[in-house]
N, CA, C and O atoms as CSV, one atom per row, in Angstrom:
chain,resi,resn,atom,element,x,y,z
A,1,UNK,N,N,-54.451,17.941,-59.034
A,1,UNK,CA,C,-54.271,16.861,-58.089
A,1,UNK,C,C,-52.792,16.629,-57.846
A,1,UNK,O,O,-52.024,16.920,-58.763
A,2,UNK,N,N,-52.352,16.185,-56.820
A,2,UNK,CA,C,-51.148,15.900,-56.311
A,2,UNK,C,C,-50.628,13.913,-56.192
A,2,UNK,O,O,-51.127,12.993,-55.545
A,3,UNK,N,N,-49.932,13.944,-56.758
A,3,UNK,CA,C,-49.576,12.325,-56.663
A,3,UNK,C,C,-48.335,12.376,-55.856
A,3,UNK,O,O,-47.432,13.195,-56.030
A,4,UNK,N,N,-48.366,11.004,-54.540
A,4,UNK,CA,C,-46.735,11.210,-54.725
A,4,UNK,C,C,-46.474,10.031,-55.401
A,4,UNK,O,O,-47.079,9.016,-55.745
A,5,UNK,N,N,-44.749,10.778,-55.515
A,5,UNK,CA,C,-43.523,9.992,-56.021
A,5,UNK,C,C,-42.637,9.542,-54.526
A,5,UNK,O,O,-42.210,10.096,-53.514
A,6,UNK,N,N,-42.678,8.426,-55.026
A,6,UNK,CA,C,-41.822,8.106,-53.383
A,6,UNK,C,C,-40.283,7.620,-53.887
A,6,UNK,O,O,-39.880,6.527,-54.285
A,7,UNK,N,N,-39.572,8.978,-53.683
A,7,UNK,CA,C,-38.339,8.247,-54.057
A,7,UNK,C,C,-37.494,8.813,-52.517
A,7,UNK,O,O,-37.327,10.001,-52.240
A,8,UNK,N,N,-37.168,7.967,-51.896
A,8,UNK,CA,C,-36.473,8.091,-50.707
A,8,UNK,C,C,-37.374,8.979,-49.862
A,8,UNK,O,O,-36.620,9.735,-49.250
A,9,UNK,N,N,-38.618,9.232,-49.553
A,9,UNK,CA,C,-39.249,8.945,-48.872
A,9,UNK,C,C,-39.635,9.297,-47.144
A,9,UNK,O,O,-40.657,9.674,-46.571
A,10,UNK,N,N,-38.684,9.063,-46.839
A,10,UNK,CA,C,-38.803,8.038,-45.156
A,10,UNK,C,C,-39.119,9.191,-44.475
A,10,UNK,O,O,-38.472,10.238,-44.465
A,11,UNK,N,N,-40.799,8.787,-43.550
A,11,UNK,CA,C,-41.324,10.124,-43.047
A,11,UNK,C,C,-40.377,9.935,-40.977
A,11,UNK,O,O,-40.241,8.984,-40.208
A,12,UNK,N,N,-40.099,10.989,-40.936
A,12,UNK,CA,C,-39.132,11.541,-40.101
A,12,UNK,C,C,-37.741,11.575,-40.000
A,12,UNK,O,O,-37.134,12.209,-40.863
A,13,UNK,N,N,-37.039,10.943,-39.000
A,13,UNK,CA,C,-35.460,11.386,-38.968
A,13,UNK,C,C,-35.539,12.710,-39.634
A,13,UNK,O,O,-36.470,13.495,-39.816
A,14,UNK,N,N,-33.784,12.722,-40.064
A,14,UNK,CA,C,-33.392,14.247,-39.846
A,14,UNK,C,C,-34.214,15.191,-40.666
A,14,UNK,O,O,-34.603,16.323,-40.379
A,15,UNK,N,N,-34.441,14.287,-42.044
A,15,UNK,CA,C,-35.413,15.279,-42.950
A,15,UNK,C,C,-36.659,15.990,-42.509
A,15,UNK,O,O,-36.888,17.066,-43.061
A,16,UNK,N,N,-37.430,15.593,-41.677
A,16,UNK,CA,C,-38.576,16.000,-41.354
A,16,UNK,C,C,-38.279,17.357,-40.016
A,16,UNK,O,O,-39.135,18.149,-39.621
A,17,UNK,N,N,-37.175,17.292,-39.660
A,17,UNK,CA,C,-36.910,18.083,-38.295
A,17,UNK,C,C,-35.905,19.468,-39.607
A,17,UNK,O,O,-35.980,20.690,-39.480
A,18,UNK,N,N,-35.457,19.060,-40.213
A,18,UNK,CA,C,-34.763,19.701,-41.071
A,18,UNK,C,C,-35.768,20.814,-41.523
A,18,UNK,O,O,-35.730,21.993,-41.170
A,19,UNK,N,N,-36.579,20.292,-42.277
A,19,UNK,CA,C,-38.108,20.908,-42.872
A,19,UNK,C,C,-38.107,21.708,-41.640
A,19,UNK,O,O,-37.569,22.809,-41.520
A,20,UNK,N,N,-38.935,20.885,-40.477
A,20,UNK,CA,C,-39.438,21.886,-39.640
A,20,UNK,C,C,-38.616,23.327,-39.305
A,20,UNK,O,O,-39.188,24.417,-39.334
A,21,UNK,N,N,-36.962,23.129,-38.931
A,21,UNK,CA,C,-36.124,24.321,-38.565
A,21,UNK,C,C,-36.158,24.918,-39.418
A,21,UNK,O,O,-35.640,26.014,-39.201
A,22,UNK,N,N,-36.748,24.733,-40.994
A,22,UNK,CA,C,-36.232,25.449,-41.858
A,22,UNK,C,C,-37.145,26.847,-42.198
A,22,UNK,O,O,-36.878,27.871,-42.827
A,23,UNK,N,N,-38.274,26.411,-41.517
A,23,UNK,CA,C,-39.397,26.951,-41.684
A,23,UNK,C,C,-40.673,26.618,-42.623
A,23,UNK,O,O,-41.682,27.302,-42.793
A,24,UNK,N,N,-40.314,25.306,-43.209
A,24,UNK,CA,C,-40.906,24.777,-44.630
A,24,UNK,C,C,-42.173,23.818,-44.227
A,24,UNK,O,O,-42.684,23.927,-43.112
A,25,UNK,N,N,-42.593,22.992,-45.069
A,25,UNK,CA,C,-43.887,22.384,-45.150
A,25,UNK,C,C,-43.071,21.074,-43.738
A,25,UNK,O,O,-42.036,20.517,-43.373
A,26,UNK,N,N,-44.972,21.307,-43.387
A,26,UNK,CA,C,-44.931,19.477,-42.278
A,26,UNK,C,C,-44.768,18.641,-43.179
A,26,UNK,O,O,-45.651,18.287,-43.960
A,27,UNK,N,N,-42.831,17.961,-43.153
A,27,UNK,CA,C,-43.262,16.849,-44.118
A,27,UNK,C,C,-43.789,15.278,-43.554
A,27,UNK,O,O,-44.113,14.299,-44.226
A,28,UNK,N,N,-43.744,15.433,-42.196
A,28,UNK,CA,C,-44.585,14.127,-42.095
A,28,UNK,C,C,-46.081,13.891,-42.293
A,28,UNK,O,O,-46.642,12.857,-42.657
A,29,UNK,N,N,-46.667,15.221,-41.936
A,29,UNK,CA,C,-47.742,15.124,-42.201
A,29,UNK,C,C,-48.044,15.433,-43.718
A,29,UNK,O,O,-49.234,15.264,-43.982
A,30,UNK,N,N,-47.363,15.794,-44.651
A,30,UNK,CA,C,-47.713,15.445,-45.918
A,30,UNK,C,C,-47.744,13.986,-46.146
A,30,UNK,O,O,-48.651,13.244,-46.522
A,31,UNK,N,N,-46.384,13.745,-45.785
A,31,UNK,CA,C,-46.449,12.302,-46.497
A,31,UNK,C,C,-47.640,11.347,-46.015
A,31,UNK,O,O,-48.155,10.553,-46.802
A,32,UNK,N,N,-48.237,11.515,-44.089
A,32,UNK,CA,C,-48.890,10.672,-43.938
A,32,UNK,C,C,-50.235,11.155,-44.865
A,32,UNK,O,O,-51.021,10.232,-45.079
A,33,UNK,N,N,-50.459,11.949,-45.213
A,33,UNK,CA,C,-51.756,12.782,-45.832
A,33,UNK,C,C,-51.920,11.333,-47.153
A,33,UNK,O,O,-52.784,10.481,-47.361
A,34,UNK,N,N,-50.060,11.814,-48.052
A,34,UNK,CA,C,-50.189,10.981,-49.028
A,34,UNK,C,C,-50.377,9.435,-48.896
A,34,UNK,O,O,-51.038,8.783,-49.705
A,35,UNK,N,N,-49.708,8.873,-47.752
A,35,UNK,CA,C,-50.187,7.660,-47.586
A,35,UNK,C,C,-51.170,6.974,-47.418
A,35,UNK,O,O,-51.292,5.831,-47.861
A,36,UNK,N,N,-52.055,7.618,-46.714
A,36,UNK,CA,C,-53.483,7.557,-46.401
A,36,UNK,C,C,-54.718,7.685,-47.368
A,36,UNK,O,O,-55.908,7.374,-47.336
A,37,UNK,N,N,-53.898,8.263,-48.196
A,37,UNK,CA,C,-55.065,8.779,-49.637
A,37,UNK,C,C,-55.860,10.258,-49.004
A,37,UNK,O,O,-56.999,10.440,-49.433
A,38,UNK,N,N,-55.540,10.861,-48.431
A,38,UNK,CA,C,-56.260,12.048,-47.573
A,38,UNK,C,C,-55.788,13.670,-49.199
A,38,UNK,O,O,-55.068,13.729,-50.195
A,39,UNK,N,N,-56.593,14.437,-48.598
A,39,UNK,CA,C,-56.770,15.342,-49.545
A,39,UNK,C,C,-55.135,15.800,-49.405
A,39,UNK,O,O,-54.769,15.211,-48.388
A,40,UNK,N,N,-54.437,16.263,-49.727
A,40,UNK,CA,C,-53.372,17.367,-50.189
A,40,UNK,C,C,-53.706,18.524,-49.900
A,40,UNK,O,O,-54.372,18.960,-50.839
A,41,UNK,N,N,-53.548,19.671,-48.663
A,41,UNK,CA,C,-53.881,20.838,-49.318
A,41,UNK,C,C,-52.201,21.736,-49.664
A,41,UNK,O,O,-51.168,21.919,-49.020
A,42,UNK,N,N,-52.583,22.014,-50.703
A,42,UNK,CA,C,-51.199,23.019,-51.387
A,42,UNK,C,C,-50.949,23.918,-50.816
A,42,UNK,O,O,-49.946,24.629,-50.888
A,43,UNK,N,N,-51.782,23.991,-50.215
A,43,UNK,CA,C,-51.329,25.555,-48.982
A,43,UNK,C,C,-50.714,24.689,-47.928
A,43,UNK,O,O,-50.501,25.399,-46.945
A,44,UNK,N,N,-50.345,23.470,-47.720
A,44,UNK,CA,C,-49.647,22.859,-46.778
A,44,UNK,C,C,-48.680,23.066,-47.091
A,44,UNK,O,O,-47.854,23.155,-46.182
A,45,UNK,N,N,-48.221,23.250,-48.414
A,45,UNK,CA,C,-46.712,22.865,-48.992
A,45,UNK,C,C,-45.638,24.041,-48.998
A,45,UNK,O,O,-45.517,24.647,-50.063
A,46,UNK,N,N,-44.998,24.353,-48.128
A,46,UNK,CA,C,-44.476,25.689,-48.459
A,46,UNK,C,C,-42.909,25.935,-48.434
A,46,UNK,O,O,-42.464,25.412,-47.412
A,47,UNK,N,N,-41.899,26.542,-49.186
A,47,UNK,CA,C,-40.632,26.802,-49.278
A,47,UNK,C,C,-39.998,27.185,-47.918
A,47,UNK,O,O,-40.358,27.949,-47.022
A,48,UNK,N,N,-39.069,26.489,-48.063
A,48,UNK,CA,C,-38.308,27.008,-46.020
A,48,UNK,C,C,-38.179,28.074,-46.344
A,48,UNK,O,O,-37.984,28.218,-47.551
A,49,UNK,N,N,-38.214,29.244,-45.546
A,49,UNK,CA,C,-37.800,30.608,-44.860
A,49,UNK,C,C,-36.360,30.900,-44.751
A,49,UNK,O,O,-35.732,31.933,-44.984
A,50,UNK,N,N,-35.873,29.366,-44.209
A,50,UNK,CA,C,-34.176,29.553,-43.486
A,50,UNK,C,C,-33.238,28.547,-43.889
A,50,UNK,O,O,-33.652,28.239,-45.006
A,51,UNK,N,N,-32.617,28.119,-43.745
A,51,UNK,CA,C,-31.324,27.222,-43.804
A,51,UNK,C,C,-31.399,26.398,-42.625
A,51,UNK,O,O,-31.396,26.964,-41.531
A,52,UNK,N,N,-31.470,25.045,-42.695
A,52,UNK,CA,C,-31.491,24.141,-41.635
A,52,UNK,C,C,-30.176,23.230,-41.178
A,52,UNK,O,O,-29.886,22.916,-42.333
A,53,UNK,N,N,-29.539,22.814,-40.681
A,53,UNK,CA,C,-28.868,21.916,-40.527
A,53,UNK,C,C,-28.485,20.999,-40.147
A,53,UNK,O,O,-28.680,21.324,-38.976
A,54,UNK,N,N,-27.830,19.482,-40.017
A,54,UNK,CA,C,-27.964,18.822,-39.008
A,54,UNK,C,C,-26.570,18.456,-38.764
A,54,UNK,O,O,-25.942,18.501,-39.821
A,55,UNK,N,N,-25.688,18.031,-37.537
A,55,UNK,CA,C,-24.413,18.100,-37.540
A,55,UNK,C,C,-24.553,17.406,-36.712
A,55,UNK,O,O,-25.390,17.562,-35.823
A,56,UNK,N,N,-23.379,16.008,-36.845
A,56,UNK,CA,C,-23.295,14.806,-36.154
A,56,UNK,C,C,-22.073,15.091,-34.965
A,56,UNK,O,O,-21.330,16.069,-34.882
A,57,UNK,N,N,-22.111,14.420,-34.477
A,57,UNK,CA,C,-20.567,14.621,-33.339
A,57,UNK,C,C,-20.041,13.166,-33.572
A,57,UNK,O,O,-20.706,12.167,-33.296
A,58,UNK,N,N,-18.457,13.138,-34.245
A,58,UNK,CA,C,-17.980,12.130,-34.293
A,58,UNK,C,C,-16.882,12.287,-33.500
A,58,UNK,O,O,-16.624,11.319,-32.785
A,59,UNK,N,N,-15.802,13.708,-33.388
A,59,UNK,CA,C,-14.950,13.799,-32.956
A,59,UNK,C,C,-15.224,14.332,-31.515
A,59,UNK,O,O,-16.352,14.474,-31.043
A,60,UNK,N,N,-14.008,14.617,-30.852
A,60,UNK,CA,C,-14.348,14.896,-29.445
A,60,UNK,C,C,-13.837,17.005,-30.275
A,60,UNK,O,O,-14.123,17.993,-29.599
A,61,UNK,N,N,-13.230,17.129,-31.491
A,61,UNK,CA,C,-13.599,18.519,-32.169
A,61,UNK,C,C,-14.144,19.452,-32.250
A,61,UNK,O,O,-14.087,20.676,-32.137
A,62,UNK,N,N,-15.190,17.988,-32.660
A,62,UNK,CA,C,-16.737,18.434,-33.183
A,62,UNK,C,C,-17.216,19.303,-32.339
A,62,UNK,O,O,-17.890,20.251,-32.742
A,63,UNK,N,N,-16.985,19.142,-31.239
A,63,UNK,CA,C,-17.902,19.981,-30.294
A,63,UNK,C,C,-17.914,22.007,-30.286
A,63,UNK,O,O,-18.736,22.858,-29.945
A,64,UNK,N,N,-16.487,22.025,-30.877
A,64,UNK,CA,C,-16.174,23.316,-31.228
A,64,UNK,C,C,-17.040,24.148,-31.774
A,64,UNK,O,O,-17.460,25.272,-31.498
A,65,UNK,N,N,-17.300,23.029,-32.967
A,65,UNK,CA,C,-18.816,23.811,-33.984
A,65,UNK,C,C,-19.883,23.865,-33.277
A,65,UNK,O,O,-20.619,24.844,-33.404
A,66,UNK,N,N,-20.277,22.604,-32.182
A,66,UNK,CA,C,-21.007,23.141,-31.592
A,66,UNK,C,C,-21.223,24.407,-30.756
A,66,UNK,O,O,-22.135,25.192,-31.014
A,67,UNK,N,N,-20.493,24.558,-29.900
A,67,UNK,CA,C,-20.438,25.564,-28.895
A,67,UNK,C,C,-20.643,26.550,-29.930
A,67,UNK,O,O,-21.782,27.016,-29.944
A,68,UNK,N,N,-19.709,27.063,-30.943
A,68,UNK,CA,C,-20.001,28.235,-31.795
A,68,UNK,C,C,-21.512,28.319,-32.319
A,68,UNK,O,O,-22.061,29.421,-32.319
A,69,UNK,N,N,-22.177,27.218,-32.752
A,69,UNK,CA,C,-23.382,27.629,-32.722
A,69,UNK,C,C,-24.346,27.830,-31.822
A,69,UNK,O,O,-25.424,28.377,-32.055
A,70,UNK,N,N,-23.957,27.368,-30.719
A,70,UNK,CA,C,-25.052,27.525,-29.419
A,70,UNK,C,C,-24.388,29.125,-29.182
A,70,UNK,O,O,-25.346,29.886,-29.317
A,71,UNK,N,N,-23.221,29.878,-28.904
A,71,UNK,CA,C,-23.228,31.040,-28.344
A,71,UNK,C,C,-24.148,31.978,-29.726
A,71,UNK,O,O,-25.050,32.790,-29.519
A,72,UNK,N,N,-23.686,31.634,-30.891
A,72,UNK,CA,C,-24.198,32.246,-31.732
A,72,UNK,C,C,-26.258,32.275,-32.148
A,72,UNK,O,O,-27.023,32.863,-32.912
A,73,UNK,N,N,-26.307,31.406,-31.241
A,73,UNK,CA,C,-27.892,31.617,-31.313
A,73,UNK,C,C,-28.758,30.910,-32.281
A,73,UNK,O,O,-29.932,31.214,-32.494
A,74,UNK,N,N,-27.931,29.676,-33.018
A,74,UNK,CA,C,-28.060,29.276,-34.367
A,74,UNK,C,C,-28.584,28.265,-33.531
A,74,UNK,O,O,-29.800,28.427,-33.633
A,75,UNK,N,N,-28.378,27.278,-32.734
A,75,UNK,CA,C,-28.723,25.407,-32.312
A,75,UNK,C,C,-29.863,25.913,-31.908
A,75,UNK,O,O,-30.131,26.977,-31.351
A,76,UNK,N,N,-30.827,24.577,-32.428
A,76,UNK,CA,C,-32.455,24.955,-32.537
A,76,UNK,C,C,-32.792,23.431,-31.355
A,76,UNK,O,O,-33.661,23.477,-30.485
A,77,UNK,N,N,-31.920,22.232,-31.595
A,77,UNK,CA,C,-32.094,20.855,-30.855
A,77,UNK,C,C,-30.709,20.440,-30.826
A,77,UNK,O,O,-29.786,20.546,-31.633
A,78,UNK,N,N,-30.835,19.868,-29.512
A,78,UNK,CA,C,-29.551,18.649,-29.799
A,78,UNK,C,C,-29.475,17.530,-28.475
A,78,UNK,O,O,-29.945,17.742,-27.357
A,79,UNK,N,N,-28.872,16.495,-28.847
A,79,UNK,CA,C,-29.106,15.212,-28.211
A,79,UNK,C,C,-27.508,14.534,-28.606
A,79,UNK,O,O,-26.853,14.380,-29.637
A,80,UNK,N,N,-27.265,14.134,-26.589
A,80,UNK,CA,C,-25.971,13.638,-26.973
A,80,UNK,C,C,-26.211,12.203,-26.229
A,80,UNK,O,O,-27.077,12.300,-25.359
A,81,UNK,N,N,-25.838,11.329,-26.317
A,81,UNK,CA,C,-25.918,10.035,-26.015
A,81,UNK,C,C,-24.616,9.737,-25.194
A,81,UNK,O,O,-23.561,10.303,-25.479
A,82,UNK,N,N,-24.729,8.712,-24.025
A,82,UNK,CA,C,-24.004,9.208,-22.760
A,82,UNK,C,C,-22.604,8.575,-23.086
A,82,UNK,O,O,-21.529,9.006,-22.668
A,83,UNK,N,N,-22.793,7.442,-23.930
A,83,UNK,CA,C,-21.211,6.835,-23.867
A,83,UNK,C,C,-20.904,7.659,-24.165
A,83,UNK,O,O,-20.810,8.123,-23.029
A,84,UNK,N,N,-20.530,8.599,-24.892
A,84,UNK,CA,C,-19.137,9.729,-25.195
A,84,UNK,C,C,-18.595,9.102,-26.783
A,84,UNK,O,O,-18.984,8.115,-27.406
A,85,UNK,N,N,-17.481,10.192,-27.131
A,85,UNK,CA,C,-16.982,9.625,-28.020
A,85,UNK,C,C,-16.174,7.952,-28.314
A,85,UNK,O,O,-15.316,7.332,-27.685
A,86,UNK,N,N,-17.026,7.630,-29.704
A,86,UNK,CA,C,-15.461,6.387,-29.794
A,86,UNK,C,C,-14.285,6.532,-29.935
A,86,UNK,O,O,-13.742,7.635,-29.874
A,87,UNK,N,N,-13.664,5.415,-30.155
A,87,UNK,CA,C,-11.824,5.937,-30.337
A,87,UNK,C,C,-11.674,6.394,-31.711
A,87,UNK,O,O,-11.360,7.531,-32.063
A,88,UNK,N,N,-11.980,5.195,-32.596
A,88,UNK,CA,C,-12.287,5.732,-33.922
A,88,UNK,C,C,-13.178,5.433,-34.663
A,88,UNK,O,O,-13.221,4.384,-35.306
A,89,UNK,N,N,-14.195,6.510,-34.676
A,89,UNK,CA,C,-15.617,6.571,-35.299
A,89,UNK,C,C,-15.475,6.654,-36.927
A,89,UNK,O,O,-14.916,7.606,-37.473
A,90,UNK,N,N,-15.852,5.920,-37.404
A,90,UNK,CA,C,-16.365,5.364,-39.135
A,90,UNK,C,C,-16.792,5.827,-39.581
A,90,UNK,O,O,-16.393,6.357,-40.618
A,91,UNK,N,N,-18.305,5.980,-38.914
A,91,UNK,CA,C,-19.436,6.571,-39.619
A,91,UNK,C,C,-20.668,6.628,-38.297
A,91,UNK,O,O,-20.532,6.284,-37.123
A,92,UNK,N,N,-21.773,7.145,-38.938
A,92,UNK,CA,C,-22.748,8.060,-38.271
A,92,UNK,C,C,-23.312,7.292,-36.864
A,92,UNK,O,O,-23.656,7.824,-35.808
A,93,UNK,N,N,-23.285,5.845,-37.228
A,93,UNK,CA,C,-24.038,5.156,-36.056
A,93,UNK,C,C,-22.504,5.022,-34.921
A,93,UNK,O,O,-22.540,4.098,-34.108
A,94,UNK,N,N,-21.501,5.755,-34.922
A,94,UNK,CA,C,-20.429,6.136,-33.610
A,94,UNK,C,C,-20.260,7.430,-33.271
A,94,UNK,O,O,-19.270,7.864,-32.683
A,95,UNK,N,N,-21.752,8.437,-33.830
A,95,UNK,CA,C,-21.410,9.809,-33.331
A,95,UNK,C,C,-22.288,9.635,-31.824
A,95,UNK,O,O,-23.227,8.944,-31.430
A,96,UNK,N,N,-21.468,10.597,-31.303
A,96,UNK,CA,C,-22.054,10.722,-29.914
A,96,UNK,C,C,-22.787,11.883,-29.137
A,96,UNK,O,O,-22.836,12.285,-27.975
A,97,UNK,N,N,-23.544,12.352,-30.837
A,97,UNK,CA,C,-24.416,13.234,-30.556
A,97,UNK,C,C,-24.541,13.878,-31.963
A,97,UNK,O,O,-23.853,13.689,-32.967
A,98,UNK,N,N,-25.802,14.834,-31.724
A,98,UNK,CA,C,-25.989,15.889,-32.889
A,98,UNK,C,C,-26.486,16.954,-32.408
A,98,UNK,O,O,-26.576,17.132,-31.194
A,99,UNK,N,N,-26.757,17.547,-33.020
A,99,UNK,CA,C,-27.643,19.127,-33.269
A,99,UNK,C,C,-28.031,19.543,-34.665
A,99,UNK,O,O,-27.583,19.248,-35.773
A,100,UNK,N,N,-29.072,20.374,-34.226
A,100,UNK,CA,C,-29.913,20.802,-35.496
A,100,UNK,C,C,-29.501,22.583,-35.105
A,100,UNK,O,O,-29.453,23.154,-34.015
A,101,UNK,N,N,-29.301,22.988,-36.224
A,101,UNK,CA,C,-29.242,24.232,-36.209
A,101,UNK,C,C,-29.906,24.944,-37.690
A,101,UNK,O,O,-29.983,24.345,-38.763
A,102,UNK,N,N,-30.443,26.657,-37.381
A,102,UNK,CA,C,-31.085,27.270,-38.473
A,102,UNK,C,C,-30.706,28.854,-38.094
A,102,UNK,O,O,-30.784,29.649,-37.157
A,103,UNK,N,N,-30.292,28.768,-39.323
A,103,UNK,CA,C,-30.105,30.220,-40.009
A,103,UNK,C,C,-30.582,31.136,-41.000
A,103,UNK,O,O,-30.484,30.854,-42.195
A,104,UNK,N,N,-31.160,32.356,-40.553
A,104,UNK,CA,C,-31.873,32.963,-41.524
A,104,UNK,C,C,-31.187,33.987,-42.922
A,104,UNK,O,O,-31.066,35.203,-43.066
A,105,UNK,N,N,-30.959,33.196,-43.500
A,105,UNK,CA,C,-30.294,33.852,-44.389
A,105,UNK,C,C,-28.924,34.429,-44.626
A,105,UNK,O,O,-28.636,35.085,-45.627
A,106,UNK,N,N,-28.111,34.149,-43.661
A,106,UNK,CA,C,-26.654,34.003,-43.406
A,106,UNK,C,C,-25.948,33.011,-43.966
A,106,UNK,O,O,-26.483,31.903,-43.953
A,107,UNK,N,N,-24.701,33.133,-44.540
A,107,UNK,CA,C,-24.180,31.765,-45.424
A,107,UNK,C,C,-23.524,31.142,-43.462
A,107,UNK,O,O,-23.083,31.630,-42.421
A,108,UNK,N,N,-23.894,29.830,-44.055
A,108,UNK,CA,C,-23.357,28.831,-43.151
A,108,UNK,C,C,-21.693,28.847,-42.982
A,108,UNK,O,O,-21.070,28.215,-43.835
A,109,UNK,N,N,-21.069,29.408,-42.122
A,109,UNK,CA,C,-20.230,29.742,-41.711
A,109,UNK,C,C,-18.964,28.775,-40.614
A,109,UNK,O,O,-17.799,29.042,-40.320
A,110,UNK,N,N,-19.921,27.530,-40.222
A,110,UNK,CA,C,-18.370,26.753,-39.420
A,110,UNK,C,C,-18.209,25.667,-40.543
A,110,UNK,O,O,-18.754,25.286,-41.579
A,111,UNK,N,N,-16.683,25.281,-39.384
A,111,UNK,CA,C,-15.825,24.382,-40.277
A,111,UNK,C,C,-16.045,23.259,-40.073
A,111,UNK,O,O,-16.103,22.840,-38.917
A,112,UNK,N,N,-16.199,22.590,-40.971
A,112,UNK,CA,C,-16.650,20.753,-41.040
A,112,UNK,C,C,-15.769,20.369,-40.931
A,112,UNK,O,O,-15.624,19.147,-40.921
């Protein structure tokens, strides 16, 4: 039998899209499985395939890494939000965009 442990938890945001690029288990639909009291099947549960990533846009920089991963074939999603960059961004809720990117077995290669 399968119990969960809910330690940090939270079914979607980046973790669940992360999973998905990675090639690994539906984790929302596990967790809703577990929430619900619904069966577990273990064949749901499976090890990612790839390397997932998620990369915020704080700088007007940032975008560098992007482009390198979009020519390179790596950006799987991304979503930019229209204000544009701030002047000076803090932290995550002043990026003015992200992307998800996945790689199969290649070491992760741009510069943070």
């Amino acid at each position: 039998e399968i119990y969960p442990i809910d330690f940090g938890t939270r079914s979607g945001g980046f973790r669940s899209r992360l999973l998905k690029y990675a090639g690994g288990s539906n984790y929302n639909k596990l967790i809703m499985d577990s929430y619900t009291k619904k069966q577990i099947n273990t064949n749901d549960i499976k090890e990612p395939s790839r390397t997932s990533t998620v990369s915020l846009l704080l700088y007007p920089r940032d975008l560098e890494i992007y482009l390198e991963a979009k020519k390179d074939g790596n950006l799987v999603e991304e979503f930019f939000y229209p204000r544009g960059p701030e002047l000076n961004p803090c932290n995550m809720m002043h990026a003015f965009g992200y992307f998800y990117g996945a790689y199969n077995g290649e070491e992760f290669k741009y510069k943070l």
